[in-house]
N, C-alpha and C positions, 0 to 999 in steps of 0.2 A: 280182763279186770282181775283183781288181787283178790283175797278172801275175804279182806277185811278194809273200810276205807282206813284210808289215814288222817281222817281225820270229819267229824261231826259239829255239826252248828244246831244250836237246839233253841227254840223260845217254846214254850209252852208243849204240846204236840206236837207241833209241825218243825223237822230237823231238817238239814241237806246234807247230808255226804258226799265226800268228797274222794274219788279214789283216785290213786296215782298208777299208772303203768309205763312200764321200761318201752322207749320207743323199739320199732322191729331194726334199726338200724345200730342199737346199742348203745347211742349217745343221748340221755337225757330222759325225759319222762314226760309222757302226756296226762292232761287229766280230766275226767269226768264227773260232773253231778248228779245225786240222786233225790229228788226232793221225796217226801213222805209228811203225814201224819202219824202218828202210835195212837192205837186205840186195845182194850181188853175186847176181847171176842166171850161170846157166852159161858165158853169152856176154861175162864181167867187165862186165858193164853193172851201177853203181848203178840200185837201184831203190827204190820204197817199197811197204810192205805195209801196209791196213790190218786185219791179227789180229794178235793179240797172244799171246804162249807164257805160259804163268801166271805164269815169272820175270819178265814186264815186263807184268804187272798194274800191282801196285801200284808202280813205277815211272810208268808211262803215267799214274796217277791223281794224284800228284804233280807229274810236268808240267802236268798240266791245273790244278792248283789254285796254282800258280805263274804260268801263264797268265790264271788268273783275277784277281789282284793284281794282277800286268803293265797288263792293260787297265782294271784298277780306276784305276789310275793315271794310267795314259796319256788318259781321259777326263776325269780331274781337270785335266790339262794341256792337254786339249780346250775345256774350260769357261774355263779361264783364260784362253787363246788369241780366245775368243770375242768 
């Protein structure tokens, strides 16, 4: 995985990331999601969690199928690219 995704879905707390890696074959990109919550920890440090409280269920399942269109896409424009 990359350092950094390329790209974040956010409502509220609950975001998915999305990271793109070079396949080991050198043609093209696979990709991965990360779902989380952001929460301040005692120490005001952002941090991420990943549970989820039941009001960010069905949020959280929403990102991901957002996510899933996202990189429906972005692979379209991977193919083009090619």
């Amino acid at each position: 995985m990359s350092n950094k995704p390329i790209h974040t879905i956010r409502d509220g707390a609950c975001k998915v990331s999305i990271w793109q890696n070079p396949k080991s074959e050198g043609n093209g990109y696979w990709y991965e999601v990360t779902p989380g919550r952001t929460y301040t920890d005692a120490s005001d440090q952002a941090k991420t969690a990943n549970s989820f409280s039941n009001g960010d269920i069905l949020k959280t399942a929403q990102l991901l199928e957002e996510a899933y269109r996202w990189i429906r896409h972005q692979k379209t424009k991977d193919r083009a690219a090619a």
